[in-house]
mmCIF file of the C-alpha atoms, coordinates in Angstrom:
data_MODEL
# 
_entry.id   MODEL 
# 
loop_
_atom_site.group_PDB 
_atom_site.id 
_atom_site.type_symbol 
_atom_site.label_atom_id 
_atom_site.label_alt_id 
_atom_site.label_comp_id 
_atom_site.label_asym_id 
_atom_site.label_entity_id 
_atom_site.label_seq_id 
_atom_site.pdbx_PDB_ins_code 
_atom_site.Cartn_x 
_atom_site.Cartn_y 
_atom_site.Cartn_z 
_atom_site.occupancy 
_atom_site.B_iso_or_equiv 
_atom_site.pdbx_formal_charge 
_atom_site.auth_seq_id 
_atom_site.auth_comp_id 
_atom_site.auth_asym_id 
_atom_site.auth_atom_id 
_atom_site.pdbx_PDB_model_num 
ATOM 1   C CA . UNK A 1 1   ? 21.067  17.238  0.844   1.00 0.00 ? 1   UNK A CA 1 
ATOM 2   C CA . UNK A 1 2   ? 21.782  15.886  3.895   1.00 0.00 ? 2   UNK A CA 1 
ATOM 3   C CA . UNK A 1 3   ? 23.043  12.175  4.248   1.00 0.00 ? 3   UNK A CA 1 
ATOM 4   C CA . UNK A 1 4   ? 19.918  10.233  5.313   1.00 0.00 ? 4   UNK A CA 1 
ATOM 5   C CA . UNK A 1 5   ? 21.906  7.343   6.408   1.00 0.00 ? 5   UNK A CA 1 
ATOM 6   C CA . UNK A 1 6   ? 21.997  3.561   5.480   1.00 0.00 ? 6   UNK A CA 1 
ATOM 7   C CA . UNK A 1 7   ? 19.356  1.997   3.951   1.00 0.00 ? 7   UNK A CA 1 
ATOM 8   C CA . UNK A 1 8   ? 17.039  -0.590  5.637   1.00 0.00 ? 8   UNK A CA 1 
ATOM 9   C CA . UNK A 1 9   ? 17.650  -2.882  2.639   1.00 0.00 ? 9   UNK A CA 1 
ATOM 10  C CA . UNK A 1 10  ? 21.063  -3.379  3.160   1.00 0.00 ? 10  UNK A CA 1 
ATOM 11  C CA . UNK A 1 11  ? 20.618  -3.602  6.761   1.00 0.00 ? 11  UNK A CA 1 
ATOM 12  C CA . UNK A 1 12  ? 18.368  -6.311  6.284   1.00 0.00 ? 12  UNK A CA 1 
ATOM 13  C CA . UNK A 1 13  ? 20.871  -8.400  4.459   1.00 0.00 ? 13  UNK A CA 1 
ATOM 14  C CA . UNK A 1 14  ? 23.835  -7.789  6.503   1.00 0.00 ? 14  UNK A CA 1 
ATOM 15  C CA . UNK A 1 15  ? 21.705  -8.801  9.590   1.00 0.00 ? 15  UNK A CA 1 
ATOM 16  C CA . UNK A 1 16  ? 19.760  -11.484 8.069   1.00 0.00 ? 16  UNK A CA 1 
ATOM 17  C CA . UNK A 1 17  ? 16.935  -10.407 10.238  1.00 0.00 ? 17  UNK A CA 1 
ATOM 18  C CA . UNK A 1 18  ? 13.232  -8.733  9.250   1.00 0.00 ? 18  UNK A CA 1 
ATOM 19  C CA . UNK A 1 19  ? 12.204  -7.783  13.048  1.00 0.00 ? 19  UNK A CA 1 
ATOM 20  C CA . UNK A 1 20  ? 13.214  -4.644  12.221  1.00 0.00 ? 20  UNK A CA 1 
ATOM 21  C CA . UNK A 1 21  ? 10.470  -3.992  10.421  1.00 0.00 ? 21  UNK A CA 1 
ATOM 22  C CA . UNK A 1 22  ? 8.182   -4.536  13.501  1.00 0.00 ? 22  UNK A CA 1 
ATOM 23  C CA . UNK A 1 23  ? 9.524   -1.448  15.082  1.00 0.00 ? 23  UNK A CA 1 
ATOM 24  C CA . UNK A 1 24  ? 9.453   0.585   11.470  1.00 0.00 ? 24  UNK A CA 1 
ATOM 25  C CA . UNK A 1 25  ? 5.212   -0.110  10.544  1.00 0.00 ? 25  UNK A CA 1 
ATOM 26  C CA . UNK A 1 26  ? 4.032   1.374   13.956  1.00 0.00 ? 26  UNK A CA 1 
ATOM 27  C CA . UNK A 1 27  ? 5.886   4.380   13.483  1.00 0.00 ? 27  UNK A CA 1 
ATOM 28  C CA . UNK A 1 28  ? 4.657   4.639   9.878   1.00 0.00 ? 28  UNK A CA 1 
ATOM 29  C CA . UNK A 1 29  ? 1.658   4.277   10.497  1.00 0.00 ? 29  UNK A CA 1 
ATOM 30  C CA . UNK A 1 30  ? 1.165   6.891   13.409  1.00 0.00 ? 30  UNK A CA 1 
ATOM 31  C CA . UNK A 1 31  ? 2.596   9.429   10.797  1.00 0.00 ? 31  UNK A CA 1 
ATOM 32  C CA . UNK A 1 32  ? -0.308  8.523   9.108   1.00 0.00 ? 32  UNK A CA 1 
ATOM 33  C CA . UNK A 1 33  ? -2.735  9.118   12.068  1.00 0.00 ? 33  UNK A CA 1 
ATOM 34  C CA . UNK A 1 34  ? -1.074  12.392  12.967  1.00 0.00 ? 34  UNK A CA 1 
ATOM 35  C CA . UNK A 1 35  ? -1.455  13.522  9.359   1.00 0.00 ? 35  UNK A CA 1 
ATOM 36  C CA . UNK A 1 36  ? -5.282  12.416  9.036   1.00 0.00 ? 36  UNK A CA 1 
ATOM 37  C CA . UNK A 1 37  ? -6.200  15.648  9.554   1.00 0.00 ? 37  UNK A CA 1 
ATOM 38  C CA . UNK A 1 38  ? -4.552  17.386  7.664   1.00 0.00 ? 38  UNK A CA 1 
ATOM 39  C CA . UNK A 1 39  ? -6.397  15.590  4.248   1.00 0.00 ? 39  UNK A CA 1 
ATOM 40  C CA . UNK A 1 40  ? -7.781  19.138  3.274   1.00 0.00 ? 40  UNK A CA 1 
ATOM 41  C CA . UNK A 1 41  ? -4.057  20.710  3.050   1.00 0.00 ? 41  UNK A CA 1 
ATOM 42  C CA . UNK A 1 42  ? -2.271  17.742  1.592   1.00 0.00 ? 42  UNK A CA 1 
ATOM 43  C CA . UNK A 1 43  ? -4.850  17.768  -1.526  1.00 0.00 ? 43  UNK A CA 1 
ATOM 44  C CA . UNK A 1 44  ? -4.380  21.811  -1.770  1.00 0.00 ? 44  UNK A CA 1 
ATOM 45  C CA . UNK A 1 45  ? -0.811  21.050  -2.373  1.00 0.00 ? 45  UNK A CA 1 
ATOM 46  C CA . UNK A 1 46  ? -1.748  18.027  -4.901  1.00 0.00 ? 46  UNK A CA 1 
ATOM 47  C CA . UNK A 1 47  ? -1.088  15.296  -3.514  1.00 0.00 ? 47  UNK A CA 1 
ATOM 48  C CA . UNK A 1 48  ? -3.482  12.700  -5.008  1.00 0.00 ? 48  UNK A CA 1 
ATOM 49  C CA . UNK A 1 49  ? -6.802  11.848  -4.448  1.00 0.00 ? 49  UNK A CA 1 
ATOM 50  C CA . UNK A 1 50  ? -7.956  8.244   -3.918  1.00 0.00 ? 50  UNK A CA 1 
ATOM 51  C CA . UNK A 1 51  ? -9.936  7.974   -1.160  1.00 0.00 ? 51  UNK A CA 1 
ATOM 52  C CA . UNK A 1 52  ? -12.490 5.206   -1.005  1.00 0.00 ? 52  UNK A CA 1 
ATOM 53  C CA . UNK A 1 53  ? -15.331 7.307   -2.769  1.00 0.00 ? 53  UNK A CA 1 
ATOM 54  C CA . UNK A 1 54  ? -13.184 8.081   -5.401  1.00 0.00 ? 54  UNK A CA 1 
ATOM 55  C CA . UNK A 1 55  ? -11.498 5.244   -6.143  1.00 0.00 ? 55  UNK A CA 1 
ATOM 56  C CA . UNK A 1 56  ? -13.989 3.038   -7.940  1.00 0.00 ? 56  UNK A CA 1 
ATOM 57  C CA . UNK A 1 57  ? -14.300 5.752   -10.982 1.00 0.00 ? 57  UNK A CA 1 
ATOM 58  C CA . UNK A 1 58  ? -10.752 6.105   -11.229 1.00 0.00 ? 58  UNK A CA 1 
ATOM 59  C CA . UNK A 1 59  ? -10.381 2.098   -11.379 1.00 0.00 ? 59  UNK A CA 1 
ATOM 60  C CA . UNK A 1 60  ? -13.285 2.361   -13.850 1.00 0.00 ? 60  UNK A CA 1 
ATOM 61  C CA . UNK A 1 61  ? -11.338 5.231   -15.733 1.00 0.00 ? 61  UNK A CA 1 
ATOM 62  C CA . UNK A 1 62  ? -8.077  3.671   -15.805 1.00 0.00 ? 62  UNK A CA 1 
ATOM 63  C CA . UNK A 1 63  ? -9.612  0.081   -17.710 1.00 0.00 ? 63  UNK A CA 1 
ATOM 64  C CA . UNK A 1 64  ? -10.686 2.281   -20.215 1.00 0.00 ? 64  UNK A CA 1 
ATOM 65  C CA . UNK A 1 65  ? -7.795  3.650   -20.756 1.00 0.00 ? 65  UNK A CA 1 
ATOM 66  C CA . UNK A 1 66  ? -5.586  0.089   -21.163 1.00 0.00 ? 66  UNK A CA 1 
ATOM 67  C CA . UNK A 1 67  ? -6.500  -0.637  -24.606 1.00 0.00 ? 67  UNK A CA 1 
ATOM 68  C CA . UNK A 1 68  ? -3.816  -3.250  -24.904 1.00 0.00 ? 68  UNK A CA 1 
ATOM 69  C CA . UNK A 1 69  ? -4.758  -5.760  -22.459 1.00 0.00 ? 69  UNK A CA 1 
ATOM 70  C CA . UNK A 1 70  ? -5.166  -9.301  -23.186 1.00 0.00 ? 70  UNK A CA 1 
ATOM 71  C CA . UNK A 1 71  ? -8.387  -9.654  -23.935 1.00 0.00 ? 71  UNK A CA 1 
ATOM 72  C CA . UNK A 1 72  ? -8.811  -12.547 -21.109 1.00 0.00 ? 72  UNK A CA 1 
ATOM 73  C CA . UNK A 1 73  ? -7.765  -9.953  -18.327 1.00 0.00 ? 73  UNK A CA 1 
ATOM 74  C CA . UNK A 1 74  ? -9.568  -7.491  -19.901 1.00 0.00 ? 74  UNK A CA 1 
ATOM 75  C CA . UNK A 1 75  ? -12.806 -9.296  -19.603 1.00 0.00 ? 75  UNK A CA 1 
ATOM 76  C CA . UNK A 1 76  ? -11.725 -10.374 -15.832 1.00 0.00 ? 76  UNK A CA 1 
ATOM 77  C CA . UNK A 1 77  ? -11.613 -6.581  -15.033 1.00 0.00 ? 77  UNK A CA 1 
ATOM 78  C CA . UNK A 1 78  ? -14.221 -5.429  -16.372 1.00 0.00 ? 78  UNK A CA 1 
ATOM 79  C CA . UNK A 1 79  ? -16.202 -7.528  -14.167 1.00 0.00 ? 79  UNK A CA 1 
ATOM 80  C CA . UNK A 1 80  ? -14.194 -6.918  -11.072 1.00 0.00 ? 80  UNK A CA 1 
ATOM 81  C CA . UNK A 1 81  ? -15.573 -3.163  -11.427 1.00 0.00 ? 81  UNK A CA 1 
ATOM 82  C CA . UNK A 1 82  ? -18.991 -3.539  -9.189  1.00 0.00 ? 82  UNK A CA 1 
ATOM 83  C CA . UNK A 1 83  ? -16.421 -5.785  -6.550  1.00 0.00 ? 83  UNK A CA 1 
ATOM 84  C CA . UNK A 1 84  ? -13.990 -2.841  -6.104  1.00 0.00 ? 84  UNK A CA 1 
ATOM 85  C CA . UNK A 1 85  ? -17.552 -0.445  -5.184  1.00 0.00 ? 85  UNK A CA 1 
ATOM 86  C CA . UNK A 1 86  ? -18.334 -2.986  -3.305  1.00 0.00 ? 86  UNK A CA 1 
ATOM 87  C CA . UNK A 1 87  ? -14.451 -3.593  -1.655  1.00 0.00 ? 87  UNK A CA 1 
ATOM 88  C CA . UNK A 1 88  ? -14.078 0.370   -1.163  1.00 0.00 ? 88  UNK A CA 1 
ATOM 89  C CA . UNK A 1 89  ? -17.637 0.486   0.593   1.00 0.00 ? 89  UNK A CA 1 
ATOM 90  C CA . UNK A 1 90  ? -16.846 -2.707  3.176   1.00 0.00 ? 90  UNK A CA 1 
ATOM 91  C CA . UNK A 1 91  ? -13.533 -0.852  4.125   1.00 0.00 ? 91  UNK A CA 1 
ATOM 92  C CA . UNK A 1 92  ? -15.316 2.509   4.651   1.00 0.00 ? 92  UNK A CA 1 
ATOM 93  C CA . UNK A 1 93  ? -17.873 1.418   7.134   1.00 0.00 ? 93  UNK A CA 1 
ATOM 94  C CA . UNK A 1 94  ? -14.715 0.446   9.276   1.00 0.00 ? 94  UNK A CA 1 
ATOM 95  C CA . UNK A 1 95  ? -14.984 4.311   9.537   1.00 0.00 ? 95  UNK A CA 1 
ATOM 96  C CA . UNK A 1 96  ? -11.095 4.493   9.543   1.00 0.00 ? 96  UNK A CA 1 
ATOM 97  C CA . UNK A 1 97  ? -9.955  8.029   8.765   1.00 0.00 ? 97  UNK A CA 1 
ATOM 98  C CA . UNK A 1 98  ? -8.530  8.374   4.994   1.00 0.00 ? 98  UNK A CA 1 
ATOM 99  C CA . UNK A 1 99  ? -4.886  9.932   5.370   1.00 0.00 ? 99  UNK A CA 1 
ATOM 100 C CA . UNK A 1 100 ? -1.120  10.027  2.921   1.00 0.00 ? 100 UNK A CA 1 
ATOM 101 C CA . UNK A 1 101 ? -0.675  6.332   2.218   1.00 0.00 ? 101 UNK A CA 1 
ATOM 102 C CA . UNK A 1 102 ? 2.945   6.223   0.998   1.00 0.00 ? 102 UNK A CA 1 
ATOM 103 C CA . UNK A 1 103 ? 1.641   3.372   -1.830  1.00 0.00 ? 103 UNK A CA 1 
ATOM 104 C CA . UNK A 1 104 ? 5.259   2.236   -2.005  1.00 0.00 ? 104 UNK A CA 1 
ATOM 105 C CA . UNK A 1 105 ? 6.597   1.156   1.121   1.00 0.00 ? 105 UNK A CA 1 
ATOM 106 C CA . UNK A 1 106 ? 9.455   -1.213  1.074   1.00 0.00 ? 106 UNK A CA 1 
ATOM 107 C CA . UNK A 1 107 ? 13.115  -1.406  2.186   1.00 0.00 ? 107 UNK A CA 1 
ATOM 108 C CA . UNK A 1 108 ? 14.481  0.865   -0.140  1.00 0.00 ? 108 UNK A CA 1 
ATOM 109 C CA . UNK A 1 109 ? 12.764  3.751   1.240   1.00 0.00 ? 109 UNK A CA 1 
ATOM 110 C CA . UNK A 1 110 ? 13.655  3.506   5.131   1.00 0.00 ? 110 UNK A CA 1 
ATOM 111 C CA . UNK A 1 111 ? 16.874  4.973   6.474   1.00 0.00 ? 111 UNK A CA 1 
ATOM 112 C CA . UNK A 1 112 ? 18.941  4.460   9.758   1.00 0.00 ? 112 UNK A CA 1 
ATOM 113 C CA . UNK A 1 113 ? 20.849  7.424   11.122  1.00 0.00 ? 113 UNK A CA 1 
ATOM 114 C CA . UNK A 1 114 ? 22.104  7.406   14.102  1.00 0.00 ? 114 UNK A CA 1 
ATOM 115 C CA . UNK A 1 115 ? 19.219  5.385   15.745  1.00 0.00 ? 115 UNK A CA 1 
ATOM 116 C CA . UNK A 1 116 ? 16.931  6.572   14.045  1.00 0.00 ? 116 UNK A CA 1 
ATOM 117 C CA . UNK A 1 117 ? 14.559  5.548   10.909  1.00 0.00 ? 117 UNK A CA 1 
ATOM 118 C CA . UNK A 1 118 ? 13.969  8.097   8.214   1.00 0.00 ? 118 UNK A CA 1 
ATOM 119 C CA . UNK A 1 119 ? 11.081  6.972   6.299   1.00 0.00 ? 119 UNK A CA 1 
ATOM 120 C CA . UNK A 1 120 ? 11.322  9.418   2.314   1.00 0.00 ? 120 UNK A CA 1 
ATOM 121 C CA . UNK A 1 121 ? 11.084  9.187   -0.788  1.00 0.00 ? 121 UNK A CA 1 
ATOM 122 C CA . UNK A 1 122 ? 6.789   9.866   -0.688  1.00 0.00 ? 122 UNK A CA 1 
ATOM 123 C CA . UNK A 1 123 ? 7.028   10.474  -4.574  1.00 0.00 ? 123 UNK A CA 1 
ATOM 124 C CA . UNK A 1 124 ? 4.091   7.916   -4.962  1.00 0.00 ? 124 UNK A CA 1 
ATOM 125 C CA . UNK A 1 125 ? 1.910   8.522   -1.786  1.00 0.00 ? 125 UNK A CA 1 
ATOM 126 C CA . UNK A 1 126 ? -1.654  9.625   -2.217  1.00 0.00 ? 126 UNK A CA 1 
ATOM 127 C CA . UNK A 1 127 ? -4.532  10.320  0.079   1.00 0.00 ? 127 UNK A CA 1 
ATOM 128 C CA . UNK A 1 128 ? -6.586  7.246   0.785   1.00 0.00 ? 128 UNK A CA 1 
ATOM 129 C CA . UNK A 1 129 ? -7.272  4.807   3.023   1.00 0.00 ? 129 UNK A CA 1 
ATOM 130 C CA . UNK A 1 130 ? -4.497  4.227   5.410   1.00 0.00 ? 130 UNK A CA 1 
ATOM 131 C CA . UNK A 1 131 ? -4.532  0.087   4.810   1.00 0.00 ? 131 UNK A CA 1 
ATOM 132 C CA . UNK A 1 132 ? -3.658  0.071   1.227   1.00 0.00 ? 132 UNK A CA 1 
ATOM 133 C CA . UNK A 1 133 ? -0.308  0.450   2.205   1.00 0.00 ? 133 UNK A CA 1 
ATOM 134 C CA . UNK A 1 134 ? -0.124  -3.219  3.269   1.00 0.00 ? 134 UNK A CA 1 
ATOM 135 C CA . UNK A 1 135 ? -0.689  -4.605  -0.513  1.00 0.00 ? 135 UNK A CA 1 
ATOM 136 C CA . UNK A 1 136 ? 3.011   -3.432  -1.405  1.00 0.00 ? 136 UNK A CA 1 
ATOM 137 C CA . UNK A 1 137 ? 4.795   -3.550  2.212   1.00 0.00 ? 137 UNK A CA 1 
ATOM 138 C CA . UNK A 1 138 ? 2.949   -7.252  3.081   1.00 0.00 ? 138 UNK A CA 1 
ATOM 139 C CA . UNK A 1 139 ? 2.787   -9.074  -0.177  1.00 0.00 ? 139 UNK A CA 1 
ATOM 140 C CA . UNK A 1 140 ? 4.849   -7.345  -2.108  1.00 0.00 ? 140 UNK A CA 1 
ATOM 141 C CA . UNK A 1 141 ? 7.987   -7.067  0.153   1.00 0.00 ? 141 UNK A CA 1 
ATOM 142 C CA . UNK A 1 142 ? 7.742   -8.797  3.310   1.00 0.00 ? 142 UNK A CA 1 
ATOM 143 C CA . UNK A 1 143 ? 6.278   -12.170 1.737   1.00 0.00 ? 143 UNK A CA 1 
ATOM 144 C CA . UNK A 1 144 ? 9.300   -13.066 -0.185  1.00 0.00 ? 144 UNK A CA 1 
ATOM 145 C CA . UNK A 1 145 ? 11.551  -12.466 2.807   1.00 0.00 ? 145 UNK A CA 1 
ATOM 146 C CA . UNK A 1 146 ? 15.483  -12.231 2.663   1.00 0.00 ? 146 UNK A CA 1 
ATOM 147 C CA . UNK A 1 147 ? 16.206  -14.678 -0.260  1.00 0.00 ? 147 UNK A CA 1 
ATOM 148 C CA . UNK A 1 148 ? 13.090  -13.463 -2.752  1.00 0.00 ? 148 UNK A CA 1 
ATOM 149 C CA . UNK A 1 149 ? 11.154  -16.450 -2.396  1.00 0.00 ? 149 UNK A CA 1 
ATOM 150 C CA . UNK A 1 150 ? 7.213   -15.852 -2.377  1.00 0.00 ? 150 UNK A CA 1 
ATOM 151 C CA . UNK A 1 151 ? 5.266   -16.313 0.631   1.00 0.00 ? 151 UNK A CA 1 
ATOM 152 C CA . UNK A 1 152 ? 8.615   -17.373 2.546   1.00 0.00 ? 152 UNK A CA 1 
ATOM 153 C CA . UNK A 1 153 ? 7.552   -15.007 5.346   1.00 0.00 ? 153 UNK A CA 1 
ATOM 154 C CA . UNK A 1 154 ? 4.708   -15.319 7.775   1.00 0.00 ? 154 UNK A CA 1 
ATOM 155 C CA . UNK A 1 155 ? 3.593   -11.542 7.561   1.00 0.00 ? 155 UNK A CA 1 
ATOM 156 C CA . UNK A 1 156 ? 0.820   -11.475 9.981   1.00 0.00 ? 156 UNK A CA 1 
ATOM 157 C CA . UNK A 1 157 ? 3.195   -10.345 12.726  1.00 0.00 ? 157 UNK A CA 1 
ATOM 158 C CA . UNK A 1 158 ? 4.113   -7.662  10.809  1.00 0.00 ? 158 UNK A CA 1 
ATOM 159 C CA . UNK A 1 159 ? 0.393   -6.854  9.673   1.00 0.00 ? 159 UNK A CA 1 
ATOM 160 C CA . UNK A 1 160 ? -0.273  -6.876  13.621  1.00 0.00 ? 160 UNK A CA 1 
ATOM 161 C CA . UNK A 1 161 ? 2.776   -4.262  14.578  1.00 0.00 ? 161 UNK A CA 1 
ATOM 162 C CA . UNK A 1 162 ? 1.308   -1.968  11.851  1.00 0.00 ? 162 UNK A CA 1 
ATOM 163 C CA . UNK A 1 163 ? -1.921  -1.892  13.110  1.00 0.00 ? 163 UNK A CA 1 
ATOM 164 C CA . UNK A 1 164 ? -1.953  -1.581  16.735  1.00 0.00 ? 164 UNK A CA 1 
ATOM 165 C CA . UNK A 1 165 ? -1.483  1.987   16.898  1.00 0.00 ? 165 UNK A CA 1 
ATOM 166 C CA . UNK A 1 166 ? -5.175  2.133   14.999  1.00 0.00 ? 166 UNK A CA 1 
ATOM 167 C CA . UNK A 1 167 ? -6.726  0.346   18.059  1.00 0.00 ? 167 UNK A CA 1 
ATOM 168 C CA . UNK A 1 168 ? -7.304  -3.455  18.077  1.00 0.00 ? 168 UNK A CA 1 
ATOM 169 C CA . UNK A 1 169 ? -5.549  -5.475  16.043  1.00 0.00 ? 169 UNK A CA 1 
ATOM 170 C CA . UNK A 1 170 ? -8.716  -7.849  15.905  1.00 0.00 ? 170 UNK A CA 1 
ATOM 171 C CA . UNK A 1 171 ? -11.099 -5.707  15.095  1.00 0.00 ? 171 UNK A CA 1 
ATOM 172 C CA . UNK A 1 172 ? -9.024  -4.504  12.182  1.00 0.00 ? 172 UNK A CA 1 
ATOM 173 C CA . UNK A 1 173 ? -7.595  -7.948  11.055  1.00 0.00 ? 173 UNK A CA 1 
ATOM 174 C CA . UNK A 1 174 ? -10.643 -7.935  8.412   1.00 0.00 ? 174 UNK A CA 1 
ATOM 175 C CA . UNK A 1 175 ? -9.780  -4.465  7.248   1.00 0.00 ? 175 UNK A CA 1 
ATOM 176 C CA . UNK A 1 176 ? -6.585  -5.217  6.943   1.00 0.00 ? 176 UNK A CA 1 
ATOM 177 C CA . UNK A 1 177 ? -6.918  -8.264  4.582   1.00 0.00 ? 177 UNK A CA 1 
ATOM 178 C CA . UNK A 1 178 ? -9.566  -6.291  2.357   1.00 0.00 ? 178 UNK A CA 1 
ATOM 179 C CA . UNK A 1 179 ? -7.029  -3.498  2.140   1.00 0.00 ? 179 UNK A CA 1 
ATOM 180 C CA . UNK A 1 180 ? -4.551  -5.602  0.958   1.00 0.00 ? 180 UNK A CA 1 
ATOM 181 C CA . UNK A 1 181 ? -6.666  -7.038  -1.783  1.00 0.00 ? 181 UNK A CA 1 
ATOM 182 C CA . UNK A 1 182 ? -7.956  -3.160  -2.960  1.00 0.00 ? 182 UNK A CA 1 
ATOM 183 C CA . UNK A 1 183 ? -4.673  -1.421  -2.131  1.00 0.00 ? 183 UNK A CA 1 
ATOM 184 C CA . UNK A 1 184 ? -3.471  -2.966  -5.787  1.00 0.00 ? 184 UNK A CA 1 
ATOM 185 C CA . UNK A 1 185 ? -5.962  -1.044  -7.562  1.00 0.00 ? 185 UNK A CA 1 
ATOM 186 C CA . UNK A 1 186 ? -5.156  1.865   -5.712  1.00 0.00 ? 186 UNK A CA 1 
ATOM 187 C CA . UNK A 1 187 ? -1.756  1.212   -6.498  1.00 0.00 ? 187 UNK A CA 1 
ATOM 188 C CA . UNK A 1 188 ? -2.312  0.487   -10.170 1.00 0.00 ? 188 UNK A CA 1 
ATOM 189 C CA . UNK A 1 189 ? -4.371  3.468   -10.864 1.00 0.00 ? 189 UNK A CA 1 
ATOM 190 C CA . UNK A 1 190 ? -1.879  5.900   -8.929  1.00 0.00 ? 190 UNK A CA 1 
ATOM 191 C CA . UNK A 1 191 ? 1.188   4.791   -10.476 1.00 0.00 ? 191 UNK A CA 1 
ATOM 192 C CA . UNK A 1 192 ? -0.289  4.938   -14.229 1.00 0.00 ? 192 UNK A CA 1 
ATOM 193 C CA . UNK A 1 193 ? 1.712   6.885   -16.688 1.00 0.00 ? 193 UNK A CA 1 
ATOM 194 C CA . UNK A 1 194 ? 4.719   7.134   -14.324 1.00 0.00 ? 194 UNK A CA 1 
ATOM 195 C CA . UNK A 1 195 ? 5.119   3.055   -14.095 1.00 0.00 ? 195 UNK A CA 1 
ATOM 196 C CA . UNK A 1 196 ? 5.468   0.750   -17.345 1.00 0.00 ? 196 UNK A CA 1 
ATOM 197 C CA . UNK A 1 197 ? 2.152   -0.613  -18.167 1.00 0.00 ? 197 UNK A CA 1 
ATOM 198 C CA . UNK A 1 198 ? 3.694   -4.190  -17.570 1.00 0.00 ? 198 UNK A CA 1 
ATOM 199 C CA . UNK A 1 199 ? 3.718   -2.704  -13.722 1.00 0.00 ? 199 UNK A CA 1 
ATOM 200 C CA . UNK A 1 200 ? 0.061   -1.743  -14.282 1.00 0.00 ? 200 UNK A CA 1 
ATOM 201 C CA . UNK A 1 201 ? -0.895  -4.997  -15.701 1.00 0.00 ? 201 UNK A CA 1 
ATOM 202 C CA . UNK A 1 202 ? 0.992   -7.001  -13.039 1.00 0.00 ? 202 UNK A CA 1 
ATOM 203 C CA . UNK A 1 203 ? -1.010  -4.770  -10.162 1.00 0.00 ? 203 UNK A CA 1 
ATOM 204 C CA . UNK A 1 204 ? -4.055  -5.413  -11.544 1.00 0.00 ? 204 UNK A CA 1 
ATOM 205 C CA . UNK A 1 205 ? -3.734  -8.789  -11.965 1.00 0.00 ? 205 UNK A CA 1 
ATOM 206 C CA . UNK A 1 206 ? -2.365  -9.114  -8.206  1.00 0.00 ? 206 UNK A CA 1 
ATOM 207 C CA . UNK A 1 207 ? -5.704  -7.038  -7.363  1.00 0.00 ? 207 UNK A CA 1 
ATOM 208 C CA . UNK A 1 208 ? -7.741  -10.064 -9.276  1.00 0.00 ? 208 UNK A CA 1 
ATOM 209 C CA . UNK A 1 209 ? -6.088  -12.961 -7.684  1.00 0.00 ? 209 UNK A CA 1 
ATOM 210 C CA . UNK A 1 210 ? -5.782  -11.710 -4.176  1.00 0.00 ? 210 UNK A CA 1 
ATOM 211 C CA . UNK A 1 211 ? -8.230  -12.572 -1.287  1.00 0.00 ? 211 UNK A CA 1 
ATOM 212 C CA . UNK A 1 212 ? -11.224 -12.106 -0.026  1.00 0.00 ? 212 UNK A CA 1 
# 
């Protein structure tokens, strides 16, 4: 295989600097506009399905399958089942087109060769909404900024860069902060039975205490 170059992650900590990122998201996300349609062909090959009308059944499915939870979350998620409907159709009638959402997003998987960034490694990525991508790149990355320290980072600017290629950023901001709240359960559902179910649990629980 070719040599994809250096990571972004050690970039990042030589330079001490996360504006690269601001140059990375729009370009991310107008593969993801170019792609959008192409849904049809991308589930023919299998990538998965978890668009916003499926999602709610999977979330639904996958809390009957965790028959281990403590029984306090468990109770907490059960209830959260009509909110995700409910999340999944608020987002839709933003009438964004569904499209690969890499669902794992984060320095580790962006490259620099030769001037270039080489966003791989879509092991993970599924067909859904777009936004969910933010829930791992925003609060699960960017927040804790170059010394791992939750919400260290402003991430707003970087929320912005990603979605001005969609059209304007304020009338997406609220899409964008929904997304971020439902792109855990997207993420916990699509990662079961490859992740540990610690990972599951901790998703779902960042899906709970999130906003709105």
């Amino acid at each position: 295989m070719s040599d994809a170059g250096e990571r972004l992650r050690e970039i990042v900590e030589r330079e001490r600097d996360l504006s690269r990122w601001l140059e990375v998201l729009p370009l991310y996300a107008q593969i993801q506009l170019d792609l959008s349609g192409d849904v049809d062909e991308m589930l023919r090959l299998g990538v998965p399905d978890l668009r916003l009308g499926i999602l709610p059944d999977r979330f639904e499915q996958l809390l009957d399958e965790l028959v281990d939870l403590p029984p306090d979350l468990g109770r907490r998620l059960a209830a959260s089942v009509p909110r995700v409907r409910e999340l999944s159709d608020e987002l839709a009638a933003f009438g964004l087109p569904e499209t690969i959402q890499h669902d794992d997003f984060h320095d580790g998987q962006i490259f620099v060769r030769e001037g270039r960034y080489l966003l791989l490694d879509w092991g993970d990525s599924c067909v859904s909404h777009p936004f969910f991508t933010l829930a791992v790149t925003l609060d699960g990355q960017l927040a804790w900024g170059l010394d791992d320290v939750q919400g260290s980072v402003e991430v707003l600017p970087f929320r912005d860069a990603y979605l001005e290629p969609f059209g304007k950023v304020e009338d997406l901001a609220a899409a964008a902060e929904i997304a971020r709240r439902l792109g855990w359960a997207c993420r916990a559902v699509n990662a079961h039975g490859a992740d540990s179910p610690a990972d599951t649990e901790a998703r779902l629980r960042m899906f709970l205490d999130a906003r709105p």
